[in-house]
C-alpha positions, 0 to 999 in steps of 0.5 A, a space after each residue: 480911084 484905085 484901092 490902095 488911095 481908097 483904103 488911105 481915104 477910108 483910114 483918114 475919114 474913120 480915124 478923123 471921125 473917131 478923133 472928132 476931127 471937123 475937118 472931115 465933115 468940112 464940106 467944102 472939101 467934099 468930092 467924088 473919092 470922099 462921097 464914094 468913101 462915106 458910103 463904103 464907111 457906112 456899108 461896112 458898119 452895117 455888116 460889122 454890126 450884125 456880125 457882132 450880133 451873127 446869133 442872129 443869122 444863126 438862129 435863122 440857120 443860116 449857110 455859109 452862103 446866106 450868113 455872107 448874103 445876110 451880112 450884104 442885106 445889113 450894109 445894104 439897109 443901113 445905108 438905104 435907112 440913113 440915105 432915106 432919112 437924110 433925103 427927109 430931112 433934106 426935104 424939109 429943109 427946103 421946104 422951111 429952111 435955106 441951109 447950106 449943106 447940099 443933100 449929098 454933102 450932108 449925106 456923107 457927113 451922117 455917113 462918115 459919122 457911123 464911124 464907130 459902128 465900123 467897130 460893131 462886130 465887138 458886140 459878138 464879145 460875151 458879157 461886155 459885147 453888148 455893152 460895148 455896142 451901146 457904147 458905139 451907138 452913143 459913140 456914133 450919135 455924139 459923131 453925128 450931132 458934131 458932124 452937122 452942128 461943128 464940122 458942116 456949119 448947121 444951124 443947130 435949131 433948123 438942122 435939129 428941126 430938119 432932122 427930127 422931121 426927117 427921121 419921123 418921115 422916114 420912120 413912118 416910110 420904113 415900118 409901113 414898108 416893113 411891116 408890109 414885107 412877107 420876108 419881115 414875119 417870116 423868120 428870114 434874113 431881114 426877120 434876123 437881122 431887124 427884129 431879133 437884134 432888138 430882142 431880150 435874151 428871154 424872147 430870143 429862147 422863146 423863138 428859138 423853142 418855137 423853131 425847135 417845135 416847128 422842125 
């Protein structure tokens, strides 16, 4: 595919999403070219949204290098942690349902629905900027319950069941993963990315005095 129809797939799936469009989680229409798409869309959501909180790389004095590298490791996670979650709740739909999404259809439909985090790098706006992340956020879950429910024809009890389990499976994977990670508590990239993001303003100044003192 070259870029110039990747960009045109791009543009189609975020507008449609952001219009709630069913035709783009129609997943009978779904190929290769829409599959390779949704994972750019939910990518690049994962940057833009810690570059709207980048006093998060700051805080961990991040180089130019590392604020860029930061940024990867943020795309890179979000979708591995939506990847997982749908390959949780695709496993309990096999287990206890016959739905008829394919897991990689189903995949793409979350991954289209992120749609708006696209926008997330907003949050870095002063006052409102954190607001109108939350916003995205809703934005994004109302995208998400649309895409499975209307647009991929899920049965809404089975599929809200599935990916209820799903996230809970996923959940318990992610935390024992990361509270087993070194890099986790270690004021690193992940440590910005993962943890200060949740952070109060009060517990933000906190960390920043105790780096202060430790240098």
């Amino acid at each position: 595919m070259e870029w110039s129809e990747l960009f045109q797939q791009l543009d189609g799936l975020i507008g449609g999403a952001l219009a709630f469009d069913p035709a783009v989680y129609n997943t009978s229409l779904m190929d290769d070219r829409s599959r390779l798409a949704s994972i750019v869309i939910v990518f690049t959501a994962g940057m833009s949204v810690l570059l709207g909180q980048c006093f998060a790389l700051f805080l961990v004095s991040a180089s130019p290098i590392g604020f860029v590298f930061g940024l990867l490791v943020s795309g890179i996670s979000m979708t591995l942690r939506l990847g997982l979650w749908i390959a949780m709740s695709a496993l309990v739909a096999r287990l206890f349902f016959d739905l008829p999404v394919s897991p990689l259809n189903f995949m793409s439909v979350i991954f289209i629905a992120t749609s708006p985090l696209v926008f997330g790098f907003v949050a870095v706006l002063p006052s409102i900027g954190i607001i109108l992340l939350y916003a995205l956020y809703g934005w994004t879950s109302l995208n998400m319950m649309f895409g499975m429910f209307y647009g991929a024809q899920v049965p809404f009890l089975p599929g809200a069941f599935c990916a209820l389990s799903g996230w809970v499976m996923a959940s318990l994977l992610e935390r024992l993963f990361f509270t087993r990670s070194k890099s986790a508590q270690s004021g690193g990239f992940l440590f910005a990315s993962r943890e200060l993001s949740r952070y109060s303003s009060s517990q933000i100044l906190d960390f920043v005095k105790q780096r202060v003192r430790s240098r």
